[in-house]
C-alpha positions as CSV (number, residue, x, y, z in Angstrom):
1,X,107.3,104.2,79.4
2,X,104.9,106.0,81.5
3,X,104.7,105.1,85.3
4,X,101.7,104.9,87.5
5,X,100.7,104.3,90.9
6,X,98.0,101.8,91.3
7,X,96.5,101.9,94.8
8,X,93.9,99.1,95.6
9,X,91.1,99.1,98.4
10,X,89.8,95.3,98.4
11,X,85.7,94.9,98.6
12,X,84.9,92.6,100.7
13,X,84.8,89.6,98.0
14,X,88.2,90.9,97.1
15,X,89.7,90.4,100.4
16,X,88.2,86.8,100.9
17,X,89.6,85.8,97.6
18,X,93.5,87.1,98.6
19,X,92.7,85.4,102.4
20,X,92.1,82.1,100.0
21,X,94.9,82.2,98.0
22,X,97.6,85.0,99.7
23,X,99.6,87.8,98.7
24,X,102.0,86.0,96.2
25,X,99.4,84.7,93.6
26,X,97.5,88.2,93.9
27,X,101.4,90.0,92.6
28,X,101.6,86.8,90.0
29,X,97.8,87.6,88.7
30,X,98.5,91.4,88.5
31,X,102.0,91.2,87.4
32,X,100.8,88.8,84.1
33,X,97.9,91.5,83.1
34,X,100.6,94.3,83.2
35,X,103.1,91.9,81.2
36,X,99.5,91.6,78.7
37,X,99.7,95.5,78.2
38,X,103.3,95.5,77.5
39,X,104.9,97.0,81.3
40,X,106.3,95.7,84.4
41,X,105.9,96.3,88.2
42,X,108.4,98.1,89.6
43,X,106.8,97.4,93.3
44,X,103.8,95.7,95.0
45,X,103.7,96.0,98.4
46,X,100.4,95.5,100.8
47,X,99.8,97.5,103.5
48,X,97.7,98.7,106.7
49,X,95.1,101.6,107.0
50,X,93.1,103.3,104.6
51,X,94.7,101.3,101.5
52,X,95.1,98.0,101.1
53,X,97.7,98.2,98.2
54,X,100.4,99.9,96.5
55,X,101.7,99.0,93.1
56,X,104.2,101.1,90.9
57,X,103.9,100.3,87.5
58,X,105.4,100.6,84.1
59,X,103.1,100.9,81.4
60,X,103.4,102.0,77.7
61,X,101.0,104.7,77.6
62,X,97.9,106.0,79.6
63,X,95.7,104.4,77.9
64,X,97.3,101.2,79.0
65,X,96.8,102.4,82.0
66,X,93.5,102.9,81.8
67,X,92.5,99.8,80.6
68,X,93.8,98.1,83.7
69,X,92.2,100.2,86.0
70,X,88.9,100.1,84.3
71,X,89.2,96.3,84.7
72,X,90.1,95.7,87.8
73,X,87.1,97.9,88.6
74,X,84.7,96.3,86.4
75,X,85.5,93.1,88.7
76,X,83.6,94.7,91.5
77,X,86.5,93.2,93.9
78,X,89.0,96.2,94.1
79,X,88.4,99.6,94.1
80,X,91.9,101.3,92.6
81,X,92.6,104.7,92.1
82,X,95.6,105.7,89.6
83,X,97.9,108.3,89.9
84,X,100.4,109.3,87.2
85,X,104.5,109.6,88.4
86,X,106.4,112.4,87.3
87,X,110.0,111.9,87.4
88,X,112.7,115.3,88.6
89,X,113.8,115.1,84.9
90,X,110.0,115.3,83.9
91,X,109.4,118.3,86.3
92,X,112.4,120.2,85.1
93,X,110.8,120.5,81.7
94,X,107.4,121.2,82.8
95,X,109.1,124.2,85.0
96,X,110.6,125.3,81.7
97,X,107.6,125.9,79.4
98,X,106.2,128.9,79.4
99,X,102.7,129.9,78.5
100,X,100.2,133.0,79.6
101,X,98.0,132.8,82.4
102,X,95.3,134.7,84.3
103,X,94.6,133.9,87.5
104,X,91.2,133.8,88.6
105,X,89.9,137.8,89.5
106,X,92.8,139.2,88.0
C-alpha cells in the first residue's frame, strides 16, 4: 500500500459542520470512505495554525488517493492538499537508480 498525507483546511461551512457534530464523528466519516477505497488511517490528528488537519493514510494506489481528494474537494467544505510518503527503504532504491541527466546550461 501507498501512504499519503492528507492535510485539510476547513471552509467555513466545513468548520460549522465539525463545531455541530465534533472531532470523533469527522475521524469516523473519513475513516469509512478510506475503508470504501480499500486503506486505513494510520493518524488523524487536528491542529492549530495554518492547517486544520492531518491525516496519514494507507491507500491501495494513487489513484485511490485521488479519488478521495477530489471528493472531499468537490464538497466545497475542505480544501486538502495530498502529499505522497516515501519510506527510508523507498529512498534507498530511488538513490540507487541511475539514469543521465543534464542540468539546466550545462
Amino acid at each position: 500500500m501507498a501512504r499519503f498525507m492528507f492535510i485539510a483546511n476547513y471552509q467555513p461551512e466545513g468548520a460549522k459542520g465539525l463545531l455541530s457534530v465534533g472531532g470523533t464523528a469527522r475521524r469516523a466519516a473519513i475513516e469509512k470512505s478510506v475503508a470504501d477505497l480499500g486503506g486505513h488511517i494510520e493518524t488523524f490528528d487536528f491542529a492549530f495554525g495554518a492547517d486544520d488537519a492531518y491525516t496519514v493514510i494507507d491507500l491501495p494506489s494513487n489513484e485511490a488517493a485521488a479519488a478521495l481528494a477530489l471528493t472531499i474537494s468537490a464538497a466545497g467544505r475542505v480544501r486538502v492538499r495530498t502529499v505522497v510518503l516515501l519510506t527510508p527503504e523507498e529512498i534507498d532504491e530511488a538513490a540507487h537508480l541511475k539514469f543521465g541527466y543534464e542540468p539546466p546550461g550545462a
